[in-house]
Residue frames as qw, qx, qy, qz and C-alpha x, y, z in Angstrom:
[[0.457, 0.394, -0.098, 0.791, -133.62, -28.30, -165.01],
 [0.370, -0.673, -0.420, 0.483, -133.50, -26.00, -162.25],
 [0.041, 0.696, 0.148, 0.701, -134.27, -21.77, -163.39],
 [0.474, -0.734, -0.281, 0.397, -133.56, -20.73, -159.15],
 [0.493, -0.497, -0.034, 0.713, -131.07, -18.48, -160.39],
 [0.075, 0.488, 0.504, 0.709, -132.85, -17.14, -163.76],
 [0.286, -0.837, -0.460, -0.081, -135.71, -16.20, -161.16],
 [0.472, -0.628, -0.041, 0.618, -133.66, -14.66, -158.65],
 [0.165, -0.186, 0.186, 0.951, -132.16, -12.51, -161.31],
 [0.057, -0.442, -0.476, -0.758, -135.41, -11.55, -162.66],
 [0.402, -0.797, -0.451, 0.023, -137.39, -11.11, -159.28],
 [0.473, -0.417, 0.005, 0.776, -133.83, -8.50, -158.41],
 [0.082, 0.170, 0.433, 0.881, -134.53, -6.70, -162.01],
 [0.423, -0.517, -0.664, -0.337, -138.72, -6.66, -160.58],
 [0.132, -0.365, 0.358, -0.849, -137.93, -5.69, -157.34],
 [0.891, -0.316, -0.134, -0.297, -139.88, -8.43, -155.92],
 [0.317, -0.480, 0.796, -0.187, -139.01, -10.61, -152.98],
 [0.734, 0.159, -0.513, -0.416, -139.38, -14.35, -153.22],
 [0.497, -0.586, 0.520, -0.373, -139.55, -16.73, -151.26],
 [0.110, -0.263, 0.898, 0.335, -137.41, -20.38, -151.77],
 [0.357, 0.263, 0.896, -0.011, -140.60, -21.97, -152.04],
 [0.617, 0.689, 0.184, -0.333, -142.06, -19.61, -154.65],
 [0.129, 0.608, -0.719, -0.312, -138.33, -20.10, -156.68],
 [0.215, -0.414, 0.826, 0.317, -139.15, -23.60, -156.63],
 [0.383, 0.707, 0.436, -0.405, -142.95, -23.23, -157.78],
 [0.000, 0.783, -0.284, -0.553, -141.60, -21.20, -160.46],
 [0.071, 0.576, -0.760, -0.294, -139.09, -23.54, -161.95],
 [0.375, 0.069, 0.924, 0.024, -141.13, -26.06, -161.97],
 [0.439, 0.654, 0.351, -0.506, -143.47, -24.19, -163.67],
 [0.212, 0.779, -0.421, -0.413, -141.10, -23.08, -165.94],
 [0.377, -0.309, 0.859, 0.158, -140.03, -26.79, -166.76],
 [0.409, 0.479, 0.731, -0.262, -143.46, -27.43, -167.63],
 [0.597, 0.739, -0.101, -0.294, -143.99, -24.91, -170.33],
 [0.075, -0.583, 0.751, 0.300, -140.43, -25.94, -171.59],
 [0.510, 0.105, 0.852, -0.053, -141.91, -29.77, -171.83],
 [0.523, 0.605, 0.523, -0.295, -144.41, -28.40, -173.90],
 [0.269, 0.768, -0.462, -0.351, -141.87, -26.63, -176.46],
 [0.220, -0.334, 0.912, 0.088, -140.08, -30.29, -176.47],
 [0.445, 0.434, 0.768, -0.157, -143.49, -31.69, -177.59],
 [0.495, 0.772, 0.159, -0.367, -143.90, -29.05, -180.00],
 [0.172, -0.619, 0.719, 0.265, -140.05, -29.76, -181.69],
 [0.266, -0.270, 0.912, 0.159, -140.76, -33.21, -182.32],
 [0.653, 0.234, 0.692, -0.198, -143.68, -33.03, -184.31],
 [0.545, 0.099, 0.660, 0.507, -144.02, -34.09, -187.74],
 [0.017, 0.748, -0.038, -0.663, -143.94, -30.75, -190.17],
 [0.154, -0.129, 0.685, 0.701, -142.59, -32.02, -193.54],
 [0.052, 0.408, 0.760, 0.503, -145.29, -31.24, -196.28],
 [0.102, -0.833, -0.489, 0.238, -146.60, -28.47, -194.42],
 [0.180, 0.697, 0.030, 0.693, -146.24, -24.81, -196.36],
 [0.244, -0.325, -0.457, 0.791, -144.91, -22.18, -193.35],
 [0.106, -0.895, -0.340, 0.268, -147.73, -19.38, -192.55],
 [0.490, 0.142, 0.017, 0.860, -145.74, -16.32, -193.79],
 [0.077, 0.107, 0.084, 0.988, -148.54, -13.70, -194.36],
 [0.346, 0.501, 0.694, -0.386, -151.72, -13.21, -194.24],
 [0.382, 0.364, 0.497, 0.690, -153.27, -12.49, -197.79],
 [0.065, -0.872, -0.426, -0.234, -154.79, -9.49, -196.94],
 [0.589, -0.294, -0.320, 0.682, -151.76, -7.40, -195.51],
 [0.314, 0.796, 0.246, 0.455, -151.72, -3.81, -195.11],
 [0.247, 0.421, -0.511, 0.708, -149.53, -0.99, -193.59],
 [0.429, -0.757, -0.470, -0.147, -151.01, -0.76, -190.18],
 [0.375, -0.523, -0.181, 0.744, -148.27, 2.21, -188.91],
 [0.105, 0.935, 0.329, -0.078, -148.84, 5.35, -189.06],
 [0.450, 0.690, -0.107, 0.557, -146.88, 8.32, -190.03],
 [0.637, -0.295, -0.307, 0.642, -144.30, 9.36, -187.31],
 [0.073, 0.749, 0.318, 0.576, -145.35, 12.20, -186.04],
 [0.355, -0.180, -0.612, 0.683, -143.87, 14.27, -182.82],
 [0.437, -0.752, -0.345, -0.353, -146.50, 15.61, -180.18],
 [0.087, 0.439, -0.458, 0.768, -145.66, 17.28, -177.27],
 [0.659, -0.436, -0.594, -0.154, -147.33, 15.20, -174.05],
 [0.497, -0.867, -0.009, 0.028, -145.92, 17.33, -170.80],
 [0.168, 0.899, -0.317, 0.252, -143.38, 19.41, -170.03],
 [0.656, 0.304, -0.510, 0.466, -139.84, 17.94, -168.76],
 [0.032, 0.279, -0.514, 0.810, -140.04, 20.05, -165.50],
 [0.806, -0.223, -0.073, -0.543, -143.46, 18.21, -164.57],
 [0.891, 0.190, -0.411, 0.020, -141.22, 15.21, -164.83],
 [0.459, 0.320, -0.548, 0.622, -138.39, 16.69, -162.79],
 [0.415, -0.432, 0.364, -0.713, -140.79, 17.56, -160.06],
 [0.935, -0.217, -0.212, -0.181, -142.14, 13.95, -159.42],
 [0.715, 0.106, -0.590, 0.360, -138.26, 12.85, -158.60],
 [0.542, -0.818, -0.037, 0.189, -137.03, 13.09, -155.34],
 [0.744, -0.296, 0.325, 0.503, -133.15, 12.36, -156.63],
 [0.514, 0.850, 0.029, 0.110, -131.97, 15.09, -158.98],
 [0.600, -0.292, 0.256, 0.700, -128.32, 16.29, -160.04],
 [0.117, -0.333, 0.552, 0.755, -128.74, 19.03, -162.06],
 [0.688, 0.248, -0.035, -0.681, -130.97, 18.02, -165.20],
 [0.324, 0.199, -0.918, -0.116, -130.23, 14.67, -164.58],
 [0.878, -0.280, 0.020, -0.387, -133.23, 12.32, -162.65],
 [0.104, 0.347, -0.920, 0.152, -130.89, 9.69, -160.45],
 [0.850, -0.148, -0.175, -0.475, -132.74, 6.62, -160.08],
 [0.750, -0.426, 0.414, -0.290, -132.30, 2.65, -158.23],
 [0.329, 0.437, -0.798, -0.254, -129.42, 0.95, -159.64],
 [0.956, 0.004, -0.038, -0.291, -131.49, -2.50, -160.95],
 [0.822, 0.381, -0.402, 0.136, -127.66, -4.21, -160.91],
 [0.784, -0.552, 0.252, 0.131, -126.19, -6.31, -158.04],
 [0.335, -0.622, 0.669, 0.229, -122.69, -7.57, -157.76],
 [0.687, 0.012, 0.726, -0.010, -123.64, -9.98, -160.25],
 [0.006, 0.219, -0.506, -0.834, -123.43, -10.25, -163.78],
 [0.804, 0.377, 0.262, -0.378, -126.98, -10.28, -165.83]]
């Protein structure tokens, strides 16, 4: 299966160039793990109990708690592109749909 045009839309969302011969590096890569999901599919499972938990669970989140980590106008000074108290940023979307 060819993934040239999965990449391409994820190296466009990355902001990375590529170059054809890393797209087709990639996809071949990408074939390869796939293979390995196809190998995992077809083996034999029946009489095996699924993993659910671990017997020892406990909560491990904490209580939601809000902290103040730096003022908003620290934030608005890094941008160059402002409107107002908006921050305008690099539309990640081409002419294409994702």
């Amino acid at each position: 299966m060819d993934f040239k045009k999965e990449i391409e839309k994820i190296s466009v969302l990355a902001r990375i160039e590529l170059s054809e011969k890393d797209k087709t590096k990639f996809s071949k890569e990408l074939n390869k793990i796939l293979d390995h999901f196809n190998i995992l599919q077809k083996a034999d499972v029946k009489g095996i109990q699924p993993f659910l938990t671990h017997s020892e669970s406990r909560n491990v989140f904490r209580n939601d708690e809000a902290k103040t980590c730096f003022g908003k106008e620290i934030l608005k000074d890094d941008f160059l592109d402002k409107q107002g108290n908006y921050l305008k940023i690099k539309s990640v979307k081409k002419e294409w749909e994702l």
